[in-house]
C-alpha positions in Angstrom: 75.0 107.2 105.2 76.0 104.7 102.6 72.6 103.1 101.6 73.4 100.9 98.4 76.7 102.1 98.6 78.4 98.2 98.2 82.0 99.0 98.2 81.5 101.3 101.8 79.5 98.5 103.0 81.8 95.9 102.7 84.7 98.3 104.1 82.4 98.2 107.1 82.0 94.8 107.1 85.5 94.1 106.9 86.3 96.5 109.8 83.8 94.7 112.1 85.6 91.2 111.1 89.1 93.2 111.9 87.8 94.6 115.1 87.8 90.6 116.2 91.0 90.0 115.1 92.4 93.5 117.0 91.1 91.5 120.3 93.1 88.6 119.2 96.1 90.7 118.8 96.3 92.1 121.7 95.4 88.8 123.5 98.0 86.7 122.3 100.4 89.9 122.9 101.1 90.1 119.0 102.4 93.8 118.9 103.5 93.7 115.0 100.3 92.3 113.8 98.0 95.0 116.5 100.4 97.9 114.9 99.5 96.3 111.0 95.7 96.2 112.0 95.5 99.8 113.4 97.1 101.3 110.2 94.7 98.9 107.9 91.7 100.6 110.1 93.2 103.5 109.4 93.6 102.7 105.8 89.7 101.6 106.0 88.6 104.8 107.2 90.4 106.9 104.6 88.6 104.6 102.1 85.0 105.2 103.7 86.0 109.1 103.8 88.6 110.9 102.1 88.2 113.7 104.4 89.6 112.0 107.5 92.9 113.3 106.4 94.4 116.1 105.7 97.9 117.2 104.1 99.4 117.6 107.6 98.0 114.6 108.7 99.5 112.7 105.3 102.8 114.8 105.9 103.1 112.9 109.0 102.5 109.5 107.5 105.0 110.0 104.7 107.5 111.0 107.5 106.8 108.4 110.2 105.7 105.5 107.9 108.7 103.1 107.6 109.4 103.7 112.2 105.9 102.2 112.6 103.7 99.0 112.1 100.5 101.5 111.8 98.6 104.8 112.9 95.6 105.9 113.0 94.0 109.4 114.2 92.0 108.7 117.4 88.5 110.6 118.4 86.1 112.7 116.5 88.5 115.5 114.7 88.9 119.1 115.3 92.7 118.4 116.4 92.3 114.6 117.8 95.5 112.7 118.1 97.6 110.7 115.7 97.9 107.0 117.1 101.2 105.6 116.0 102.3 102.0 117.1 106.2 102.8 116.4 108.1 99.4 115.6 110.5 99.9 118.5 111.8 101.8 121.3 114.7 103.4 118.5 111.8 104.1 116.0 109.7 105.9 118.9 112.7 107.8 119.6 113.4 108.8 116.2 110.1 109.9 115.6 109.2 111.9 118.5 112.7 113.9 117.8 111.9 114.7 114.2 108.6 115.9 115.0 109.6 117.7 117.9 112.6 119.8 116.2 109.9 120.3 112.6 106.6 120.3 114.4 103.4 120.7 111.8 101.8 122.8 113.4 102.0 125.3 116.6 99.6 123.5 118.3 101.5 119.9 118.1 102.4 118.2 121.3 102.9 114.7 122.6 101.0 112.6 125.0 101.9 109.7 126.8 99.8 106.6 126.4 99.5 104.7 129.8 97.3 101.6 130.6 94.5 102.4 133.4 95.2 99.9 136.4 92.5 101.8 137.7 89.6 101.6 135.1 88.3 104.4 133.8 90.0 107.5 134.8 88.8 110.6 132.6 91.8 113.3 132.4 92.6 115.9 129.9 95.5 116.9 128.1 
């Protein structure tokens, strides 16, 4: 994918380095600095591929950017969701009724993100 390539290399060395420091973040409960490394990983994939964006996607961002710590899109593409680790309660708030009354697209929705008690539970949305 990136034979010889040094500078996409060392983005993927750096993001399995960051991938440690995401476990300690959420280990030691650190919510700013798991929000800060989810938009750098973000930031990091943009960088490997500038087509893991798109100008709805960086709409978004501009909108949302100073209500959260970080985002990311989540999954594979073809619609996926936009991860956002809002700053607080207020910001979540804030955001979900801007996007809600200017949606980007038709399709746009929200979806809750709960912790499985249960372990793996496979639903749909």
């Amino acid at each position: 994918m990136f034979l010889n390539e040094q500078r996409q290399v060392r983005t993927l060395q750096e993001m399995l380095v960051q991938s440690q420091a995401l476990v300690e973040a959420i280990a030691q409960v650190d919510f700013v600095r798991y929000g800060k490394l989810i938009g750098r990983a973000w930031r990091q994939n943009i960088a490997l591929d500038r087509g893991a964006t798109t100008d709805t996607v960086d709409a978004i961002v501009a909108l949302v950017q100073d209500e959260v710590w970080g985002l990311k899109l989540a999954g594979a593409g073809g619609g996926g969701y936009l991860y956002m680790v809002a700053k607080d309660l207020n910001c979540a708030q804030r955001i979900r009724e801007r996007l809600e009354r200017d949606p980007p697209n038709n399709r746009a929705r929200f979806v809750e993100l709960h912790l499985s008690t249960v372990g793996v539970d496979v639903s749909t949305s």
